[in-house]
C-alpha positions as CSV (number, residue, x, y, z in Angstrom):
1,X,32.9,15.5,29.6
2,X,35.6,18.0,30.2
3,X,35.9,18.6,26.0
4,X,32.5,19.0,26.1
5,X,31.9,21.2,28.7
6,X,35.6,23.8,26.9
7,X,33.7,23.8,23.5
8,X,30.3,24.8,25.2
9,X,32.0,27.6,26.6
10,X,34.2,28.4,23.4
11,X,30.6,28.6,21.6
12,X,29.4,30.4,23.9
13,X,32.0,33.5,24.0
14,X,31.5,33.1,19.9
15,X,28.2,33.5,19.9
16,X,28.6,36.5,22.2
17,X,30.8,38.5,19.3
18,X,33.7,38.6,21.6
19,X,36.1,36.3,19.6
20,X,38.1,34.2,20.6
21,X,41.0,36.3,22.0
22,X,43.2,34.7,25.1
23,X,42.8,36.6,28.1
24,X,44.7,40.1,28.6
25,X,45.4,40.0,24.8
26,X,46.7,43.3,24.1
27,X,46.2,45.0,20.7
28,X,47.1,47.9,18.7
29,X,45.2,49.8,15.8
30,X,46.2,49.2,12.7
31,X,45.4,53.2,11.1
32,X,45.5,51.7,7.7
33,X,42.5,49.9,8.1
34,X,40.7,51.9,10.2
35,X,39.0,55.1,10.1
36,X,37.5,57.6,12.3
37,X,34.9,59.8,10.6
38,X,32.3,62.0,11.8
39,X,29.2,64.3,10.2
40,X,27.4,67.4,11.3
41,X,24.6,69.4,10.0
42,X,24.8,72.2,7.9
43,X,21.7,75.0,7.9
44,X,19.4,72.2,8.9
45,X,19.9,70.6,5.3
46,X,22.0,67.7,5.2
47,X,25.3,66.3,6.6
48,X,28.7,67.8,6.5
49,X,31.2,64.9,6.5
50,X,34.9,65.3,8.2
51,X,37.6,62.6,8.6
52,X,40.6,62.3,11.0
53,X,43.6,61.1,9.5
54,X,46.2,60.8,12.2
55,X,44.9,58.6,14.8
56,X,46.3,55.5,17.1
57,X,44.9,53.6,19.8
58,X,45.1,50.2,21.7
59,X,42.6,47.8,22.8
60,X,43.3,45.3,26.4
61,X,40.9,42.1,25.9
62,X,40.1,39.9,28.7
63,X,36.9,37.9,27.3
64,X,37.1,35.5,30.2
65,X,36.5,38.8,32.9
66,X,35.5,42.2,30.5
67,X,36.2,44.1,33.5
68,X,39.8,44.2,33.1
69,X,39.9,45.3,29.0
70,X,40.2,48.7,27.8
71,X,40.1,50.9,25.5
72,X,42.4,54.0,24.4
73,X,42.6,56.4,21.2
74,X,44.3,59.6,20.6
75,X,43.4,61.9,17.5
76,X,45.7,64.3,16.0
77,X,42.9,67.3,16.0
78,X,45.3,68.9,13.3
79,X,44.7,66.1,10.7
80,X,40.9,67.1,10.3
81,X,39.6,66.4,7.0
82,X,36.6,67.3,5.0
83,X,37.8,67.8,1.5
84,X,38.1,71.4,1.6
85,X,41.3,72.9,2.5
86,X,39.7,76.4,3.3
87,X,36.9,74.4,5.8
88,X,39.9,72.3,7.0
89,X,42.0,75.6,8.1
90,X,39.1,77.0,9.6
91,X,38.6,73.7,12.1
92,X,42.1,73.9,13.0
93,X,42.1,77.4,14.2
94,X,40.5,78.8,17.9
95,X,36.7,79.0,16.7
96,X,36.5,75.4,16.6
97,X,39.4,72.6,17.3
98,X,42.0,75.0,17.9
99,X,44.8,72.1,17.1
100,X,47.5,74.2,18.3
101,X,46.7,74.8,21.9
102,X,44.8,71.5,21.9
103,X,46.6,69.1,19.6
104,X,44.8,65.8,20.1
105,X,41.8,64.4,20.9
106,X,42.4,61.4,24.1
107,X,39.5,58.7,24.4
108,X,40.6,55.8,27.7
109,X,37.8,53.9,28.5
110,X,36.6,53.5,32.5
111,X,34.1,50.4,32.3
112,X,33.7,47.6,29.4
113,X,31.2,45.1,29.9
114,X,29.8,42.5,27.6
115,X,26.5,42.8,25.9
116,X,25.3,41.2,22.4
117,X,27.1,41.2,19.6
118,X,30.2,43.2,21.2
119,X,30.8,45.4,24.3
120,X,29.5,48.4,26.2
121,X,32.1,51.0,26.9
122,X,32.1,53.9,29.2
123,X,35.0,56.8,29.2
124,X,36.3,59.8,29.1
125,X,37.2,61.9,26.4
126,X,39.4,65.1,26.4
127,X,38.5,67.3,23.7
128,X,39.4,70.9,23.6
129,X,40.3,71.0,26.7
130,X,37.3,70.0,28.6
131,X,36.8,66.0,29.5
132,X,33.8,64.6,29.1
133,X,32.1,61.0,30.1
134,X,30.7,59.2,27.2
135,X,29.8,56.0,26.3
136,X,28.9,53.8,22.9
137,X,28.8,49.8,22.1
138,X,31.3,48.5,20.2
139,X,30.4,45.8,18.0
140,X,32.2,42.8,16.3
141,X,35.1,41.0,17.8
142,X,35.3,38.9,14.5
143,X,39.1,37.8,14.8
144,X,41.4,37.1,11.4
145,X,44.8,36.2,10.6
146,X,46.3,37.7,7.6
147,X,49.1,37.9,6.7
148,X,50.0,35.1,7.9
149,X,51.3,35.2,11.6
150,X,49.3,38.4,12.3
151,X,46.3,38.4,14.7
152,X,43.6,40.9,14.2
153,X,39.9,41.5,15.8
154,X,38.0,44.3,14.3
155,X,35.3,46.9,15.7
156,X,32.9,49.6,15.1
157,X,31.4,51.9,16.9
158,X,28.9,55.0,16.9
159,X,28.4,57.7,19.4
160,X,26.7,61.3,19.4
161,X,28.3,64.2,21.5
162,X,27.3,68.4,21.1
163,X,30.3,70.5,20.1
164,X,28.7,72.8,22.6
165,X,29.9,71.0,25.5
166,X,33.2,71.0,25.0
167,X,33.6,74.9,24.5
168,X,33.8,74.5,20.1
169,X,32.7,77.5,18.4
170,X,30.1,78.4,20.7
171,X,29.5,81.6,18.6
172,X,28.6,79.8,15.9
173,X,24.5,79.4,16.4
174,X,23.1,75.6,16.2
175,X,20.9,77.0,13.2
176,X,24.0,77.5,11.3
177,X,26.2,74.5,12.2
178,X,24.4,71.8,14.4
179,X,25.4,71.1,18.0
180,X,25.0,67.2,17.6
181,X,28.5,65.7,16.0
182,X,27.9,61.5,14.7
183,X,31.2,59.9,15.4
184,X,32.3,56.7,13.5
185,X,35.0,54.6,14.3
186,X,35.8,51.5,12.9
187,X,39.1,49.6,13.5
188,X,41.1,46.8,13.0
189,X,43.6,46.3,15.6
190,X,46.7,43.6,15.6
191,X,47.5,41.7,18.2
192,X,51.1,42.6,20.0
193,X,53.9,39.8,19.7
């Protein structure tokens, strides 16, 4: 009865997406197999896509009681990438991410709750100098082991926020570059020894 009653509940924290992680696993990002990207519009005509190259973060899992996981990610602002070195100058300076006054870009997560498929995740993120709630669901928790001896889970996640709210380039008019910035993260993240 016991056996049965451990691998209804194993199948049921499957089925959920949330893996099969021990409780208060702790994890860290691997940045080689990961990737934060984002796109913006350009005179109303299509995307402008960027990347972030420099980037770490770590991930607290308690499937058993969501309440007590967590999220965290810094962004090196200064490794902004969009495949044009002129453009890429331009971000880093005061108009827009102003990487030397504000060097990175700090996600730590307040609330994470479980929901289909993943988690719902509520935070605050520091950009530019001005924090900001936001929140997005991140999906997945398939878990892996390769190479051998090394735990991973892996994530993605999508989230809007307006460049206007955190003080970036406010003199440049939403009819030129838009105000709405797509973020897209996806990560794998090994589990500490």
């Amino acid at each position: 009865m016991r056996r049965n009653v451990m691998a209804t509940a194993l199948a049921a924290v499957a089925a959920m997406g949330l893996g099969v992680a021990a409780a208060g696993d702790e994890y860290a990002i691997d940045p080689v197999h990961s990737g934060v990207t984002f796109q913006i519009t350009h005179l109303d005509l299509t995307y402008v896509h960027g990347r972030f190259n420099d980037f770490a973060g770590t991930l607290s899992l308690d499937p058993s009681d969501p309440s007590k996981s967590s999220v965290k990610m810094t962004i090196k602002t200064g490794s902004v990438d969009t495949n044009n070195a002129m453009r890429d100058a331009h971000l880093k300076n005061p108009d827009y991410f102003n990487a030397t006054q504000y060097p990175t870009i700090e996600f730590a997560s307040t609330s994470v709750a479980p929901i289909e498929g993943g988690y719902a995740v509520k935070g605050n993120m520091t950009l530019h100098g001005e924090t900001k709630p936001i929140s997005f669901d991140l999906k997945g928790g398939k878990t892996a082991e390769f190479p051998k001896g090394t735990h991973r889970i892996g994530f993605t996640a999508r989230f809007q926020v307006k460049r206007s709210e955190f003080g970036i380039s406010p003199k440049t008019p939403t009819s030129v570059l838009g105000d709405d910035v797509w973020v897209d993260i996806g990560f794998e993240a090994v589990k500490k020894k």
